[in-house]
Each structure stands twice: as structure tokens, then as C-alpha cells.
C-alpha positions in Angstrom: -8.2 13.4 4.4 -9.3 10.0 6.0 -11.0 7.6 3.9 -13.0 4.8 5.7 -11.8 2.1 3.3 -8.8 2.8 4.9 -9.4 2.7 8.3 -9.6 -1.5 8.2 -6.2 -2.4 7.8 -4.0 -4.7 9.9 -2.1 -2.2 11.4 -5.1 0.1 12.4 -6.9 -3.0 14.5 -3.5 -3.2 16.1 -3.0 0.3 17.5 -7.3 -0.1 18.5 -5.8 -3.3 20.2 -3.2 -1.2 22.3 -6.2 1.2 23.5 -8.3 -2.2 24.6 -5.3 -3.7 26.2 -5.4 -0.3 28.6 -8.1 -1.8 31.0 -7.0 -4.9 32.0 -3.3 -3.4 32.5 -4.4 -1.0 34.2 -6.5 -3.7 36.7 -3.5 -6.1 37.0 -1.4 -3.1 38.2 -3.7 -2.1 40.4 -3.9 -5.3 42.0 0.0 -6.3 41.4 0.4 -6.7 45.1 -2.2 -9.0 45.8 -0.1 -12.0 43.7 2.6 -12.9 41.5 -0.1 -13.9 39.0 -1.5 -10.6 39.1 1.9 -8.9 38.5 3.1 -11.2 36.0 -0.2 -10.8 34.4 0.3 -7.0 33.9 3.9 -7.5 32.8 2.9 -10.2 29.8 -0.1 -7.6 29.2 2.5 -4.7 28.7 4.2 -6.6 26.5 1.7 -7.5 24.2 0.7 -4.0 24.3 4.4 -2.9 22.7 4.7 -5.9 20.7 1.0 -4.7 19.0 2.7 -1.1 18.4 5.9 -2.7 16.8 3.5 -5.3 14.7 1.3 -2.4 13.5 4.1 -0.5 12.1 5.7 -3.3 10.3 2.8 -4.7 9.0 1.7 -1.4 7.5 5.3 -1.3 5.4 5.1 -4.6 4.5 1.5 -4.4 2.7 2.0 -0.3 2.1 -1.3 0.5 4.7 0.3 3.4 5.8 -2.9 5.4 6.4 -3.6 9.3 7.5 -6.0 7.6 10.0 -2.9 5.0 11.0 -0.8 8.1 12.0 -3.2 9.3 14.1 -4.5 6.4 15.6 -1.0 4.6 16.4 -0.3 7.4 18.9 -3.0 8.1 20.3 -3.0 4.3 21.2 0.8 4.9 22.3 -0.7 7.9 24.6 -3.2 6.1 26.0 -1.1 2.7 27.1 1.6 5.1 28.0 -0.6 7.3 30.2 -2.6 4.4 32.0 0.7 2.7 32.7 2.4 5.7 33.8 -0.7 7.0 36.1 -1.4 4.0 37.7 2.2 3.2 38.6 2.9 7.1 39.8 -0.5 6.5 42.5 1.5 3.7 43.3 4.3 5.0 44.6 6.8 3.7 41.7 7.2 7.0 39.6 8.6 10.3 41.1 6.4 13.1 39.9 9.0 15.0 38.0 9.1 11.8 35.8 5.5 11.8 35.4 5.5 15.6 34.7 7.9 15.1 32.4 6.4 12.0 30.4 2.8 13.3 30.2 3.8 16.5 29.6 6.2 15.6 26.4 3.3 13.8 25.3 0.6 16.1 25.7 3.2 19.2 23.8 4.0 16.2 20.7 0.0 15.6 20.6 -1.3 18.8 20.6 1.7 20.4 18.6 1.5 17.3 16.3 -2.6 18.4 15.7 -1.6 22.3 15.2 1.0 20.9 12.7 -1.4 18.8 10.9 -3.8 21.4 10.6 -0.9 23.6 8.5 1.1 21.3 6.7 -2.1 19.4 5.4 -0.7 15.5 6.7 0.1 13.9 10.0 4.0 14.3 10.7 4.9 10.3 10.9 7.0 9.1 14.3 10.9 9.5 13.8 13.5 7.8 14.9 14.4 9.5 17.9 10.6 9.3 19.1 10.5 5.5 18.8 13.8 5.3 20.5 12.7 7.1 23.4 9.4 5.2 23.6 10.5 2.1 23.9 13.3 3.3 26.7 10.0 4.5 28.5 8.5 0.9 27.6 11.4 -0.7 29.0 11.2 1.6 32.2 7.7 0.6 33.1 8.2 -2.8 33.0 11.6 -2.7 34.9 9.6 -1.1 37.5 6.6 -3.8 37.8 9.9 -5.8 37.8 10.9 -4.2 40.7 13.3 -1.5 39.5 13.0 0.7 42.4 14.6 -1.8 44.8 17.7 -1.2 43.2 18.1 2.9 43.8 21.3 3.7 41.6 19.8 1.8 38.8 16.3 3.5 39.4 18.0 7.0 39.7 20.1 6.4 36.3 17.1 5.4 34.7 15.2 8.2 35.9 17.9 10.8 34.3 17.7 8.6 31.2 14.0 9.2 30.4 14.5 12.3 31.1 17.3 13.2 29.1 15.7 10.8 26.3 12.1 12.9 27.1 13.8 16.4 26.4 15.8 15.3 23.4 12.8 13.9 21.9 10.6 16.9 22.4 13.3 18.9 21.0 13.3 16.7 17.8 10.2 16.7 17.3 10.3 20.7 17.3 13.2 21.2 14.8 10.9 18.6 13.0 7.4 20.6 12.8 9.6 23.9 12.3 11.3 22.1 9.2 7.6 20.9 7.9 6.4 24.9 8.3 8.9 25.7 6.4 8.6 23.3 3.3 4.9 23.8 2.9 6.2 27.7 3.1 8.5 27.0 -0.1 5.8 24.8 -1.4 3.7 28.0 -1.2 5.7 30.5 -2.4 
């Protein structure tokens, strides 16, 4: 259960701050072409965004404001950047559509799986290990392509296979994960 005391922690304004960043990234992408300051812009916008999702993690160790609503909210602000990011640069032209397929759809199965899980087990399944790795490879890749990845096609094709692979491998974690979960609260049960 969420309690509203806890909803005003460090951490939590962090995430909220990663869903606000969304619209002005998303207008300096969109207009990336126009000038450098538009694209460099975006880029240092990004990054603020994934320095706010590293910030809101450590800060929530470091004064123990690990919330119910911070496991929900942190994701969902991951989702969102993620998706704007990802969308804007696919109408672009920067992303193939298998990658996009691929991103949205790994995080659409995690989200909605995540909610069914939650709903069974009773708590929010926390990020792992693997799931942050592959996150900020994804980070990584969508910068490098407001860099200008794609002018460099072996390095954009390697790095294409890469979030895939990391995509798969991560949705596959994250399964053997929920399937563990069932299965305590099963013991738990019985």
C-alpha cells in the first residue's frame, strides 16, 4: 500500500523530474536540425534526465526512502523518457523499426507483467541488475545517435544487435524473476 507521507521524498521528485524533462527533449529533438544549440540542447537534456534516474536511486539508499510509490514511479519515469526519446528519434529516421519494436515492446511486457505481478505477490518487484544494465546501454544508444551514430554504419549495426541482444536477455530476466516471486508467495502460502 502507498502512503502519501511517502510519496515526498528526494528520490520520488527525481523520477517526477524525469517525466517533466520529456517535453523539452522531446522539442530539442525535434528541432535538432535546425542548430547545434538545439542538438546540444537535447543531448545535455538527456543527460540530466539519466543522471536524475541514477540520483533518485542513490539517494533513496542513502536515507532508506525506498517507497512502494518510488518503485512504481521510477519506471514509469524511465518509460516515459525512454519512449519520447525513442519515438521521436524513430520519426526521425535514426531508429530501425525492429529496434523500436523491440524497445517499446520489452517495455510495455516488463510494465504490464510487472502490474500483474504486483497485483499477486502483494509489492512492486524492484529493478535488477541486468535491467539497469541494459537501460543505460539503451541510454547510451540514444545519445550516440543525437551524436551522430548512424554515420558510422558498422558501429550503428553492432549497436543495434547489442540492444537487442541486451533487450531479450533482459526481458528473459525479468521473467525467471516474476516466475521466482510466484513461487515464493506460493511457499509463503502454503
Amino acid at each position: 500500500m502507498i502512503k502519501i507521507d511517502k510519496i515526498h521524498t528526494i528520490s520520488n521528485h527525481l523520477s517526477f523530474s524525469r517525466i517533466l524533462l520529456s517535453a523539452p527533449i522531446y522539442y530539442f529533438l525535434q528541432n535538432m536540425e535546425q542548430s547545434d544549440f538545439h542538438r546540444f540542447f537535447a543531448l545535455f537534456l538527456m543527460i540530466l534526465a539519466a543522471l536524475t534516474d541514477y540520483l533518485d536511486g542513490y539517494f533513496a539508499r542513502k536515507y532508506d526512502q525506498v517507497t512502494e510509490f518510488g518503485k512504481i514511479i521510477d519506471p514509469i519515469a524511465d518509460k516515459i523518457a525512454v519512449g519520447v526519446i525513442t519515438l521521436t528519434l524513430f520519426f526521425k529516421g535514426f531508429i530501425p523499426l525492429y529496434i523500436l519494436v523491440v524497445i517499446i515492446s520489452r517495455d510495455l511486457l516488463i510494465f504490464f507483467g510487472g502490474l500483474i505481478i504486483s497485483n499477486k505477490i502483494g509489492r512492486v518487484l524492484p529493478s535488477n541488475l541486468l535491467g539497469k544494465i541494459t537501460v543505460f546501454i539503451l541510454g547510451l544508444y540514444l545519445v550516440l545517435l543525437v551524436v551522430g551514430l548512424k554515420d558510422y554504419p558498422t558501429l550503428f549495426n553492432l549497436y543495434n544487435i547489442l540492444i537487442l541482444f541486451m533487450s531479450i536477455l533482459s526481458l528473459i530476466g525479468y521473467i525467471i524473476r516474476s516466475i521466482e516471486a510466484l513461487r515464493f508467495k506460493k511457499n509463503e502460502l502454503l
